[in-house]
ZARO-845847 format. One line per field, with one value per residue: residue number from 1; residue in three letters; x negated, y negated, z of N, C-alpha, C, CB in turn. Coordinates in nm, 2 decimals, padded with zeros to 4 digits. Atoms other than C-alpha are relative to their C-alpha. Last residue first. Glycine has a CB too. Layout:
REM ZARO-845847
k = NUM/... .
r = ALA/... .
n_east = X/... .
n_north = Y/... .
n_up = Z/... .
ca_east = X/... .
ca_north = Y/... .
ca_up = Z/... .
c_east = X/... .
c_north = Y/... .
c_up = Z/... .
cb_east = X/... .
cb_north = Y/... .
cb_up = Z/... .
This chain:
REM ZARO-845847
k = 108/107/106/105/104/103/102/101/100/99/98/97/96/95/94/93/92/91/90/89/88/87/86/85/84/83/82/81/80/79/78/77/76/75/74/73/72/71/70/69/68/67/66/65/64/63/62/61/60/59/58/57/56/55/54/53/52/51/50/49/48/47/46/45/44/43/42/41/40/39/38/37/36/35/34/33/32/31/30/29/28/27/26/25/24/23/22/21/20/19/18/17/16/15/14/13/12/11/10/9/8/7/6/5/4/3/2/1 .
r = UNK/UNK/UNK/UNK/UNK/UNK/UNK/UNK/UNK/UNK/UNK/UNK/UNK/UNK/UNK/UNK/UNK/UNK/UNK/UNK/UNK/UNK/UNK/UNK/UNK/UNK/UNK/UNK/UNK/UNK/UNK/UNK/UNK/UNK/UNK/UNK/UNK/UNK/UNK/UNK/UNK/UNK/UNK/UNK/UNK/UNK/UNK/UNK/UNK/UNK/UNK/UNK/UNK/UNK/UNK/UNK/UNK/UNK/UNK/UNK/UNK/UNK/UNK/UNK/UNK/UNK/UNK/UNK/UNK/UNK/UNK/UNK/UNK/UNK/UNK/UNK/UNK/UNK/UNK/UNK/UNK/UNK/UNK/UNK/UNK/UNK/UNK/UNK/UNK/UNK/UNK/UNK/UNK/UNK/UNK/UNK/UNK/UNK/UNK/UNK/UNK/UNK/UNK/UNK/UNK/UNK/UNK/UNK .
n_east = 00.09/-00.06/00.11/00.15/00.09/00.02/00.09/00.15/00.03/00.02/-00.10/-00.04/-00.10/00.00/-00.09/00.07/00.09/00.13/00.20/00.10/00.12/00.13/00.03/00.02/-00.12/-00.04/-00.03/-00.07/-00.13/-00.07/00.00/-00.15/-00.14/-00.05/-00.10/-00.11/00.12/00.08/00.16/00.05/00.14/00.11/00.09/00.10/-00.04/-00.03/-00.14/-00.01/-00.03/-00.15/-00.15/00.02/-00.02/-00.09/-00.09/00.01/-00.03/-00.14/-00.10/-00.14/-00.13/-00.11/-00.04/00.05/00.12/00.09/00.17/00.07/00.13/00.03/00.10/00.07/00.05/00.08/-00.05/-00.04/-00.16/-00.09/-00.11/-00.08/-00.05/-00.09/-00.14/-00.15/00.02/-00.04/-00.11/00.05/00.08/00.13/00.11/00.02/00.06/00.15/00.04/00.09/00.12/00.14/00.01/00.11/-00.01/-00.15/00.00/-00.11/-00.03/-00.12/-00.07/-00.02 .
n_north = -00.04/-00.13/-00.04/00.04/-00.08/-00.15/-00.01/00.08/-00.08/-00.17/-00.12/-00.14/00.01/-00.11/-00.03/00.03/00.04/-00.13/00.08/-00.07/00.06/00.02/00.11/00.00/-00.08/00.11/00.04/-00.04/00.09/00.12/00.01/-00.07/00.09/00.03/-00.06/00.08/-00.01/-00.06/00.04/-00.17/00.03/-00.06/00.09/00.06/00.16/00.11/00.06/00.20/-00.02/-00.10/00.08/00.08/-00.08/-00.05/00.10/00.03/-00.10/00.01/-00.03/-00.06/00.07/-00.06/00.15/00.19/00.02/-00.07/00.01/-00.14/00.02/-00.14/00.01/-00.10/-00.06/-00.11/-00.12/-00.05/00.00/-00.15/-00.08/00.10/00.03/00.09/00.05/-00.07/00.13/00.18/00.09/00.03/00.18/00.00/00.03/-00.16/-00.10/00.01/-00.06/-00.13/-00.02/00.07/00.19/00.08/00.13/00.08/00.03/00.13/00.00/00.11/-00.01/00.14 .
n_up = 00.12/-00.06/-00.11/00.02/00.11/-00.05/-00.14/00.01/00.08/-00.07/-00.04/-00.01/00.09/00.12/00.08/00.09/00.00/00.04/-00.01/00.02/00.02/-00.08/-00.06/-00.13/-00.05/00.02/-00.14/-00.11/00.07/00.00/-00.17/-00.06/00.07/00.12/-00.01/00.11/00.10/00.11/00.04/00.07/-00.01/00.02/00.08/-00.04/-00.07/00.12/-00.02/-00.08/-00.15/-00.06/00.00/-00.08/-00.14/-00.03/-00.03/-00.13/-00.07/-00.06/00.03/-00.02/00.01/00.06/00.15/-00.02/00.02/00.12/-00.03/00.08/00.01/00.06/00.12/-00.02/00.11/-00.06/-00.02/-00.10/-00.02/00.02/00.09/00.04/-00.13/-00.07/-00.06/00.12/00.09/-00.06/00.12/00.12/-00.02/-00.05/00.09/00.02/-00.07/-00.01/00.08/00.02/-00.08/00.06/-00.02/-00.09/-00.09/-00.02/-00.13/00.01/-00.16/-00.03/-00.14/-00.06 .
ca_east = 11.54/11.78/11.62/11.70/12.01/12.16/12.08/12.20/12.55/12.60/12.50/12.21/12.18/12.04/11.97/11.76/11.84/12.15/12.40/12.79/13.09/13.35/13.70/13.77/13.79/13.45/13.39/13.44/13.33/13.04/12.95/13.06/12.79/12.55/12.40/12.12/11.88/12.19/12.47/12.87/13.00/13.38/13.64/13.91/14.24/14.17/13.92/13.65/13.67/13.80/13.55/13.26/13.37/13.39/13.07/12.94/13.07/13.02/12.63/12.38/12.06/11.74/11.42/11.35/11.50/11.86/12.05/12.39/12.53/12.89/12.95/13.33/13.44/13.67/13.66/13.66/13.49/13.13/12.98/12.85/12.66/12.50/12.31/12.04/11.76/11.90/11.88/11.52/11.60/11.88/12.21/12.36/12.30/12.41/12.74/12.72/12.72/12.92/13.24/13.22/13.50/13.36/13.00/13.02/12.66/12.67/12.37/12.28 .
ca_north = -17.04/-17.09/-17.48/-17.58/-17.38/-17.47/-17.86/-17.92/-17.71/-17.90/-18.19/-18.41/-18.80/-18.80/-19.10/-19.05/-19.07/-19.01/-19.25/-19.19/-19.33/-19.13/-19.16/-18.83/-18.86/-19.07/-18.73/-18.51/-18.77/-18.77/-18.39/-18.35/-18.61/-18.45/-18.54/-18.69/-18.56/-18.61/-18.82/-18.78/-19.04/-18.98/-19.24/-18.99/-18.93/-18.57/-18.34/-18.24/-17.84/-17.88/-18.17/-17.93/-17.67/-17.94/-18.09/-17.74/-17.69/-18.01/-17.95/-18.15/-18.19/-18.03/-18.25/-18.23/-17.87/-17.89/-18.05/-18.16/-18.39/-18.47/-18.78/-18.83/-19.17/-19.31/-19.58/-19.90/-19.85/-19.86/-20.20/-20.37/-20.09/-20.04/-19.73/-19.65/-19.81/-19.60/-19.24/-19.14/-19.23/-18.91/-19.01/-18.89/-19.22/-19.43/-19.26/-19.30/-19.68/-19.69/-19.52/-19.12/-18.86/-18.59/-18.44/-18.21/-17.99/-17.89/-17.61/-17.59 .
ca_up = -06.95/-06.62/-06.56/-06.95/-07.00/-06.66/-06.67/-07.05/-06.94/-06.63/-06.81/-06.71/-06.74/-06.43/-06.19/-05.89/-05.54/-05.53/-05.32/-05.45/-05.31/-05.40/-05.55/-05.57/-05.93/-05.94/-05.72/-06.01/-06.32/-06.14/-06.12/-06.48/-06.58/-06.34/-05.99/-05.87/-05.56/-05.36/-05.12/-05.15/-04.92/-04.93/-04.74/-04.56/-04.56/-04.69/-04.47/-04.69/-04.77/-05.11/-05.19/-05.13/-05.38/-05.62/-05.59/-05.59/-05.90/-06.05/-06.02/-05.85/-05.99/-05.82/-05.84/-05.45/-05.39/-05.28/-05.02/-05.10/-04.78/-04.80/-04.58/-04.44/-04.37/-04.16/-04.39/-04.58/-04.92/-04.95/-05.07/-04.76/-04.63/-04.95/-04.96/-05.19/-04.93/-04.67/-04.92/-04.74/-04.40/-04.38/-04.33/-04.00/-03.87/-04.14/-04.12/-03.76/-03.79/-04.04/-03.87/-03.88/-03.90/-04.08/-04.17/-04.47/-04.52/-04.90/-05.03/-05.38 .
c_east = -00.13/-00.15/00.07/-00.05/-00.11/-00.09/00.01/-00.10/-00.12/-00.04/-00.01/00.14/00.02/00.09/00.03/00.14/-00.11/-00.08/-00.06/-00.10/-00.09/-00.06/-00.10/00.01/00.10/00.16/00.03/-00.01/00.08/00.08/00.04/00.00/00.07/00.13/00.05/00.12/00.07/-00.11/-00.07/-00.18/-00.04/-00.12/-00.10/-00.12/-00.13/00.03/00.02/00.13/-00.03/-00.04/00.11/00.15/00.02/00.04/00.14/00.06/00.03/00.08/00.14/00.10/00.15/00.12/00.10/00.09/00.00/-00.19/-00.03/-00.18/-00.02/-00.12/-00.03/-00.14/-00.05/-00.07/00.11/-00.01/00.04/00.15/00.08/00.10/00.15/00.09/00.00/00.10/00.08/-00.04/00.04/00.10/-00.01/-00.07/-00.13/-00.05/-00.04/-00.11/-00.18/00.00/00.01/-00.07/-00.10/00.05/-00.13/00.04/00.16/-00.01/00.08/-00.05/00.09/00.09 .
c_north = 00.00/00.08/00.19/00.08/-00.06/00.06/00.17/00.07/-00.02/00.10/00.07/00.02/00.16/-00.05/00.02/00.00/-00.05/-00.11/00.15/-00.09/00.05/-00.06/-00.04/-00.12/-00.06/00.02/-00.17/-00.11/00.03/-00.06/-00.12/00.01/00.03/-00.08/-00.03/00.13/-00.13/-00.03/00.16/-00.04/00.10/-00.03/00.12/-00.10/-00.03/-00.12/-00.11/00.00/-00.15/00.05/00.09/-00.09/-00.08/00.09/00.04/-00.11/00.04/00.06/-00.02/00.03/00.06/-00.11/00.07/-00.03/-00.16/-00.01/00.12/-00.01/00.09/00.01/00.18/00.04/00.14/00.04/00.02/00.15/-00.02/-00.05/00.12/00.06/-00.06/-00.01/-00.14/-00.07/-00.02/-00.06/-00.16/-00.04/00.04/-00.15/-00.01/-00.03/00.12/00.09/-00.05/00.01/00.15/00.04/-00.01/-00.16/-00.08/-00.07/-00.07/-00.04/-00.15/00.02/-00.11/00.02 .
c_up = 00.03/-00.13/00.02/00.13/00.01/-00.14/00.02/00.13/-00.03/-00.13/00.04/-00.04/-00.03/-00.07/-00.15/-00.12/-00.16/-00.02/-00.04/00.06/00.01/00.01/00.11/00.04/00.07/00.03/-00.08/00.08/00.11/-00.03/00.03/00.14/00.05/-00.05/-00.17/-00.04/-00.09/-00.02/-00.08/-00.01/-00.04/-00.04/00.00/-00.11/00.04/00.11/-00.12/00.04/00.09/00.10/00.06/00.03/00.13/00.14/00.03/00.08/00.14/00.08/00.02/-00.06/00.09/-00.04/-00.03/-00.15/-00.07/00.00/-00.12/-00.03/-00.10/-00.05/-00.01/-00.12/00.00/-00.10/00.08/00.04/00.17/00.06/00.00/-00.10/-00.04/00.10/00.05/00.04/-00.14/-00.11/00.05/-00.10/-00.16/-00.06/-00.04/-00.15/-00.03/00.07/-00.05/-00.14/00.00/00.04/-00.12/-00.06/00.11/00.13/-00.01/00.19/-00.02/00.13/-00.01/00.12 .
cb_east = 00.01/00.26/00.01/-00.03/00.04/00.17/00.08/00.03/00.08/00.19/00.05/-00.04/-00.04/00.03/00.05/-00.14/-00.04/00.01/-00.08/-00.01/-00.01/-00.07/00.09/-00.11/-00.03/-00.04/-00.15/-00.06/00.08/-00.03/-00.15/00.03/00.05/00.01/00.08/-00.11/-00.03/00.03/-00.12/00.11/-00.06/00.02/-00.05/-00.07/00.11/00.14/00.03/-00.02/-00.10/00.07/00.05/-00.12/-00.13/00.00/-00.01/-00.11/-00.07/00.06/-00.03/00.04/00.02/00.06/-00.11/-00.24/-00.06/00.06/-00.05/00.10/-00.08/00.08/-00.16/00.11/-00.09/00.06/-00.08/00.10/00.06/-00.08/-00.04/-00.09/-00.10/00.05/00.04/00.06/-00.14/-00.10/00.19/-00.07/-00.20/-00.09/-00.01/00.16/00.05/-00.02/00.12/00.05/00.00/-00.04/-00.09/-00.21/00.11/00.12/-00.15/00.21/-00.16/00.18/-00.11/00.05 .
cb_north = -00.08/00.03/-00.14/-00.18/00.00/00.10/-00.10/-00.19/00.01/00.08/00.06/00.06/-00.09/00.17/-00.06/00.10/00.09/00.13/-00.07/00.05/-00.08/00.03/-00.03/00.05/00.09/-00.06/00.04/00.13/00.05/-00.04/00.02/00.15/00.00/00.10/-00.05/-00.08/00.18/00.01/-00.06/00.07/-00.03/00.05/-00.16/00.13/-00.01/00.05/-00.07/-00.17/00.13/00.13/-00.03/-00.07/00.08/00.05/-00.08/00.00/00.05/00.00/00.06/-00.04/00.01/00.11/-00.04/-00.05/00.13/-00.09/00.06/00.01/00.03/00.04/-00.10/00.09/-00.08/00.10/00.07/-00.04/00.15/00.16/00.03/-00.11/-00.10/-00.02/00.09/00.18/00.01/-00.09/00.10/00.09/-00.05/00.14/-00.07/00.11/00.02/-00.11/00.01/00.14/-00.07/-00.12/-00.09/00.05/00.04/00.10/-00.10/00.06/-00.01/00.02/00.00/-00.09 .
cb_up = -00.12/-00.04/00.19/00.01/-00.14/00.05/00.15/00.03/-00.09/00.07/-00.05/00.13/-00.13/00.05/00.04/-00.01/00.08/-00.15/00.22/-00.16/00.05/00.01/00.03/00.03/00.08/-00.13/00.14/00.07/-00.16/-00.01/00.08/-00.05/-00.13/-00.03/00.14/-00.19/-00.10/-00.09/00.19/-00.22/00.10/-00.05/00.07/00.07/00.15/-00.12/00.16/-00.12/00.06/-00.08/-00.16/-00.06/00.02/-00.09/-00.10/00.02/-00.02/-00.06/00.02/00.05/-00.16/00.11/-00.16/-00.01/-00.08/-00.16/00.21/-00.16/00.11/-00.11/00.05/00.02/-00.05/00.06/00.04/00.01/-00.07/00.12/-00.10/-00.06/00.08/-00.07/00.12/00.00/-00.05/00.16/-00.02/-00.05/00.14/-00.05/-00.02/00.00/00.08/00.04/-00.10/00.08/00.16/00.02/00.18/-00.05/00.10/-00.02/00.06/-00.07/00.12/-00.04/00.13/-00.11 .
């Protein structure tokens, strides 16, 4: 699971750098004041996102910033990370996966 962190954007660019297929996910209205920085994790279509990577990710986000963590979906322990964080999440689908659940099913 790849990350791409974009940093210091408004609204308007974080919509921008957002690809078209999470706009209908994202509330506008509801994300936190920023600057915000969005943490892209690209995967294959029906990959979950791991805490791991969530993590990783987080510790190279500048801090003082509003996080936008977008996805596929993303596990229990991946959303307790960035509830944390205090992220605003947009996935696309939404897993009830564990990290442990999600690696013994797609490693077997």
């Amino acid at each position: 699971m790849n990350s791409k962190i974009i940093a210091a954007l408004d609204k308007d660019a974080l919509r921008r750098q957002l690809p078209q297929i999470y706009w209908p996910r994202l509330n506008l209205a509801a994300v936190p004041p920023g600057p915000y920085t969005l943490i892209l994790f690209v995967g294959a279509k029906d990959e979950v996102v791991l805490s791991r990577p969530v993590q990783k990710a987080l510790a190279s986000a500048p801090e003082d910033t509003q996080i936008v963590a977008a996805g596929n979906g993303f596990t229990v322990e991946a959303r307790e990370v960035l509830a944390a964080a205090r992220a605003f999440v947009v996935a696309l689908g939404d897993f009830h996966w564990t990290d442990a659940s999600y690696v013994r099913v797609h490693t077997s």
